[in-house]
C-alpha positions in Angstrom: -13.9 38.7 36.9 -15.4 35.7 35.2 -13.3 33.4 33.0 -15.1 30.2 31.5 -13.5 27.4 29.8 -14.7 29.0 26.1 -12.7 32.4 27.1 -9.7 29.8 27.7 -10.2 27.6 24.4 -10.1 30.5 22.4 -7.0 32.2 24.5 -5.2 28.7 23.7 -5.7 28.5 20.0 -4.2 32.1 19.3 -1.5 31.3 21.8 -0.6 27.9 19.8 -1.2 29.3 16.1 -0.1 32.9 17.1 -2.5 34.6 15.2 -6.6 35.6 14.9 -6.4 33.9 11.3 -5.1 30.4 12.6 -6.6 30.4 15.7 -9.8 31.1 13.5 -9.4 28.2 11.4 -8.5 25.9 14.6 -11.9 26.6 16.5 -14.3 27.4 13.3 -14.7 31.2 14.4 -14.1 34.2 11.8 -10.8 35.9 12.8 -12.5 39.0 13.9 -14.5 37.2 16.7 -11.8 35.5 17.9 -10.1 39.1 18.3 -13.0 40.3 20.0 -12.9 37.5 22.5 -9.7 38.0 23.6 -10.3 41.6 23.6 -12.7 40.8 26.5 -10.5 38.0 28.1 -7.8 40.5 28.7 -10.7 43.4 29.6 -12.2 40.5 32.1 -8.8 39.9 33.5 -7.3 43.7 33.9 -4.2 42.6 31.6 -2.4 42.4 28.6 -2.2 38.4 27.0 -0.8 39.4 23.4 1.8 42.3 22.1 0.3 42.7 18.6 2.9 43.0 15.6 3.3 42.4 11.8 4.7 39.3 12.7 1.7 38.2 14.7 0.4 37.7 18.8 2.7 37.0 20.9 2.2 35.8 24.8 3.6 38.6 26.9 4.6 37.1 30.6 1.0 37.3 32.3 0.3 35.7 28.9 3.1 33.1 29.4 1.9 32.3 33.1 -1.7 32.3 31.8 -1.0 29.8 29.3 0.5 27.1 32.0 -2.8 27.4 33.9 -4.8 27.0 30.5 -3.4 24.1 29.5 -3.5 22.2 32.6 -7.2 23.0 32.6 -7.6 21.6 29.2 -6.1 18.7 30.7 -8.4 18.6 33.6 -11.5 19.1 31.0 -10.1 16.5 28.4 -9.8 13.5 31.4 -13.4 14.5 32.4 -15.0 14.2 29.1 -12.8 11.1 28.6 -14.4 9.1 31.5 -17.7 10.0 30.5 -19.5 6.7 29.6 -19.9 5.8 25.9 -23.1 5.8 24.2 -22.5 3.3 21.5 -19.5 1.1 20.0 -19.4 3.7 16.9 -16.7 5.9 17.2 -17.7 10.1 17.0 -16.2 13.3 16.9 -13.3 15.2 15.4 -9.9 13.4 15.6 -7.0 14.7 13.9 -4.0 12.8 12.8 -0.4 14.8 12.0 2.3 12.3 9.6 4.8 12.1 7.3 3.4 12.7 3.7 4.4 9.0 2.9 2.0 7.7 5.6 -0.6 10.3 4.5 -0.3 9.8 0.7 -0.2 5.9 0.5 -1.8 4.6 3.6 -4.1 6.5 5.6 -6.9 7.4 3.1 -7.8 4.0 2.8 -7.3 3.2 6.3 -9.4 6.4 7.5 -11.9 5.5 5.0 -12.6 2.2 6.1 -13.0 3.2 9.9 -15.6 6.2 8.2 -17.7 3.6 6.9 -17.7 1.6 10.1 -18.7 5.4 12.0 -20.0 7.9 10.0 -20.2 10.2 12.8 -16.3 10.2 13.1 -14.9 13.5 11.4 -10.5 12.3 10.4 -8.6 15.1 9.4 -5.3 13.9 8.0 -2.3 16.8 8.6 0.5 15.7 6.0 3.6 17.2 7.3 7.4 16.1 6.7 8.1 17.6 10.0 7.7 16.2 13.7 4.0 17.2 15.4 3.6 19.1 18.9 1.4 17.1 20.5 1.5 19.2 23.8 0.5 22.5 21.4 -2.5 20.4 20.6 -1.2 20.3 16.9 -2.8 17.1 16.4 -4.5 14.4 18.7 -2.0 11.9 17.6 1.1 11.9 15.5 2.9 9.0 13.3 6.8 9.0 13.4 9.6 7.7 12.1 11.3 7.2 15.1 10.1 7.0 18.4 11.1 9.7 20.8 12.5 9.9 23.8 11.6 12.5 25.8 8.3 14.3 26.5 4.8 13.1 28.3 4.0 10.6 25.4 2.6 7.6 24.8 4.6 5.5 21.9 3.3 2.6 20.3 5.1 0.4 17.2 2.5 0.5 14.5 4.9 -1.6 11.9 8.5 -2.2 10.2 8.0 -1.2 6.6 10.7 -2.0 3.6 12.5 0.7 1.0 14.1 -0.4 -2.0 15.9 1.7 -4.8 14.0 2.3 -7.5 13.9 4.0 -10.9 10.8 4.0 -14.1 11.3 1.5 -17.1 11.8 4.7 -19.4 14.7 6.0 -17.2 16.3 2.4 -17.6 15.7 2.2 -21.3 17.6 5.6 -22.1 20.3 5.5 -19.7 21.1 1.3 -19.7 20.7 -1.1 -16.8 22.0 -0.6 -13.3 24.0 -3.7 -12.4 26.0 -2.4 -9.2 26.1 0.2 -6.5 29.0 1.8 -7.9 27.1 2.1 -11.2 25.0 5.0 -9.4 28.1 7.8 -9.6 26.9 8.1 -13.1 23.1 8.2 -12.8 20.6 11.0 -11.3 19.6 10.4 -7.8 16.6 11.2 -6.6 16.4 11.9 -2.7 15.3 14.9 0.1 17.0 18.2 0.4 20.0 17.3 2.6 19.1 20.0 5.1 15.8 20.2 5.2 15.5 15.9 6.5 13.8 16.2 9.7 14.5 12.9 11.3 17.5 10.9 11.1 15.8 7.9 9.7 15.0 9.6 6.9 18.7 10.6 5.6 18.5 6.7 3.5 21.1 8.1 0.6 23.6 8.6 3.2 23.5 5.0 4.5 23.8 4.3 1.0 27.1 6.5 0.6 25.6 8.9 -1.6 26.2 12.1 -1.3 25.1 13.9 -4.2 21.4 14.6 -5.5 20.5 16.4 -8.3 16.8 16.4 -8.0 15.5 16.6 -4.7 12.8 17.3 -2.3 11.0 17.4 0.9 8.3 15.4 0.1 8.6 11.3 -0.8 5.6 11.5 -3.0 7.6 14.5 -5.1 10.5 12.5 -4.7 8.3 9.5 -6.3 6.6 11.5 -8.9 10.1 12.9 -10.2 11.0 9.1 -10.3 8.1 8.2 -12.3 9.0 10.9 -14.7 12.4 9.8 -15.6 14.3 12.0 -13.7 16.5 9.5 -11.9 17.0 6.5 -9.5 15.5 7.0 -5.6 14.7 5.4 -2.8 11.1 4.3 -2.3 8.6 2.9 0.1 7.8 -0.5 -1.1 3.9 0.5 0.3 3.8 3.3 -2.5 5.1 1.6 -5.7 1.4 0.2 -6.6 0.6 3.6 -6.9 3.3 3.5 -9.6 3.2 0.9 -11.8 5.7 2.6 -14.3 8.3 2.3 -11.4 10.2 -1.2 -10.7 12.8 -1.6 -7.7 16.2 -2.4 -9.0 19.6 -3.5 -6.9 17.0 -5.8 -4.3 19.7 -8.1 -3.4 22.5 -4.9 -2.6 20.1 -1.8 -1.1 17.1 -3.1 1.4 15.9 -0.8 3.9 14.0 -1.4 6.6 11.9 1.6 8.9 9.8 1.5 11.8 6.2 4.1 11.9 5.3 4.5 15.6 2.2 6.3 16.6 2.5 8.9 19.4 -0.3 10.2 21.7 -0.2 12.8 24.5 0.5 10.6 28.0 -2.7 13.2 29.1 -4.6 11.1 26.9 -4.1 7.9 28.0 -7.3 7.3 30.0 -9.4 8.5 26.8 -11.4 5.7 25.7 -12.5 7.0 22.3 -8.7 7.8 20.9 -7.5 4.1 22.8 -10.1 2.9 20.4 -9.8 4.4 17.5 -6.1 4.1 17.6 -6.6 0.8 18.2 -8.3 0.8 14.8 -5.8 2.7 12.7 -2.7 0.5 14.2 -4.7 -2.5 13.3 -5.3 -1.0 9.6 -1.8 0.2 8.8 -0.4 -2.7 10.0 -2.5 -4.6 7.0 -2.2 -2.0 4.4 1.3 -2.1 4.4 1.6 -5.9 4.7 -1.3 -5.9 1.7 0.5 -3.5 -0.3 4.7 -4.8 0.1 3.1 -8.4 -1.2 2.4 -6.3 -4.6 5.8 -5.3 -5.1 
């Protein structure tokens, strides 16, 4: 019996995506080779690692146990390559990045982009999600939060405070009159997320407000924006993302001001990794600006 670290990379991915397709798309293989190599994995080992169904592969118990040992060789070979002396300042590889769609909409193109030009052999992939990342399923080499959480093997780092206003477009203020108070919102549209799809607590901003009901809603900020910029109602919205909407002005500054935190999050496992220290060095540095650069526009 022979199992390499390939055999293992490959058992990993199907185990985390549960499924050839997505485990596919993770390591760059067609589907069918990656079914063929864990064909031969479970061959080489004498056992069964997935029970196949409609709804996908999932780890039986040798599977389960194998998976423990797997990751704590990944482990093993990530701090190895890790300590491997650098060969240049530039910054190299694939690093991928999981945040909220605010973050990923108005900020980190223009951060990643200016760390690209500065190392063109860096390959960013940005995974907008309004959910919280797995960073011990390797769903993402780093994550940005909301909130900074408690528990786990992680290392959390403040990136910045950012500011929230109510806002609503010139056009929505022209056909339904000004908005002079608070109270004066029980007769307007509000614009917010869908109450029980708000993954983080920090999020749930109408609430704090005392409203309760929301006739347009979604899970997404830069919907919930884009229904505000079409006239559908009054919102909350990132003070970072109203360059990007110019038809949009904040309204009730003085009675509704919000203030956030983001927070990156890394894997505690990689903490001695000199390349994602630096690079999220980098992207702390460049968020930290951009929202400072963009909240002086507003």
């Amino acid at each position: 019996m022979q199992t390499n670290w390939d055999d293992l990379r490959i058992f990993l991915a199907v185990a985390r995506d549960n499924s050839l397709s997505g485990a596919g798309k993770r390591l760059r293989l067609d589907p069918a080779t990656v079914g063929r190599r864990i064909q031969k994995l479970e061959t080489s080992l004498q056992t069964v690692l997935f029970t196949k169904s409609p709804q996908g592969y999932a780890l039986t118990e040798t599977g389960q146990a194998l998976l423990a040992r797997a990751e704590q060789a990944e482990t093993a070979m990530r701090a190895a390559v890790a300590e491997l002396p650098e060969q240049s300042d530039r910054l190299s590889g694939q690093i991928r990045i999981g945040a909220p769609d605010g973050a990923a909409n108005y900020l980190l193109p223009q951060v990643c982009a200016a760390i690209l030009r500065e190392n063109p052999d860096l390959e960013v992939q940005i995974v907008a999600l309004p959910r919280v990342f797995n960073l011990s399923r390797r769903e993402a080499d780093m994550a940005i939060a909301v909130s900074a959480p408690t528990a786990g093997r992680l290392i959390v780092q403040k990136i910045t405070d950012y500011k929230l206003h109510l806002a609503a477009s010139q056009e929505y203020i022209r056909e339904n009159g000004a908005i002079q108070s608070v109270a004066d919102l029980a007769r307007h549209n509000v614009v917010g997320y869908i109450a029980d799809m708000i993954f983080d607590r920090e999020l749930d901003y109408l609430e704090e407000i005392g409203l309760t009901k929301v006739p347009l809603a979604s899970n997404s900020v830069s919907v919930q924006l884009n229904l505000i910029r079409q006239g559908g109602g009054v919102g909350v919205v990132h003070d970072f993302a109203l360059p990007s909407a110019p038809e949009v002005s904040r309204i009730l500054t003085e009675d509704v001001s919000l203030t956030r935190a983001f927070y990156l999050i890394r894997h505690e496992d990689d903490r001695r990794n000199a390349r994602l220290r630096r690079f999220a060095d980098r992207l702390c540095n460049g968020l930290r600006a951009e929202v400072a650069r963009l909240e002086a526009l507003t």
